[in-house]
N, C-alpha and C positions, 0 to 999 in steps of 0.2 A: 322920312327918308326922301332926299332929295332925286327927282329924277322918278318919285314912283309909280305915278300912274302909266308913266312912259310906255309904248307909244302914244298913247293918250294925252290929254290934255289935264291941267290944273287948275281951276280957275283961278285967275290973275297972278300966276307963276310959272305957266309957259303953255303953249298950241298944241294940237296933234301936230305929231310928225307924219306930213303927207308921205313923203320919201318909204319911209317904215310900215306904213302902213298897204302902201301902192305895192313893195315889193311881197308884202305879206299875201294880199288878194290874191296875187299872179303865180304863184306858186302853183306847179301842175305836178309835185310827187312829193313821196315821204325823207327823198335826198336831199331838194331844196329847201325842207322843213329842217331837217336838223342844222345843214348850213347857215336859214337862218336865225335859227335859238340859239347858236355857235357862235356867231359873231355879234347876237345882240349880248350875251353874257359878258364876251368880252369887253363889249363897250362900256355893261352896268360896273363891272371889274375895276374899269380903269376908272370911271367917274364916282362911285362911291366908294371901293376898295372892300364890299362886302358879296358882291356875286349875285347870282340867282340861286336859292337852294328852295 
C-alpha cells in the first residue's frame, strides 16, 4: 500500500513527514485530534482511494 507507513517513513521510498508529525506533537485536546485524523484520512483518500478503516 502505497503511502503506508505515512507519517512515517519507508525506507528508500519516502522520509517522515516532519510537517505531520510536528502538528501531531503539538496537539493540546481531543478537538485537535479528531481534526487531525480528519484531514489525514482525507489526504490517505485522495492518494490511495481506499481510506483509513
Amino acid at each position: 500500500m502505497p503511502g503506508g507507513a505515512a507519517p512515517g517513513s519507508c525506507a528508500k521510498k519516502y522520509d517522515v513527514d516532519k510537517k505531520a508529525v510536528t502538528r501531531f506533537t503539538s496537539m493540546k485536546n481531543t478537538e485537535e485530534l479528531q481534526l487531525y485524523l480528519r484531514d489525514y484520512e482525507t489526504k490517505d483518500r485522495r492518494t490511495s482511494g481506499r481510506g483509513l478503516r
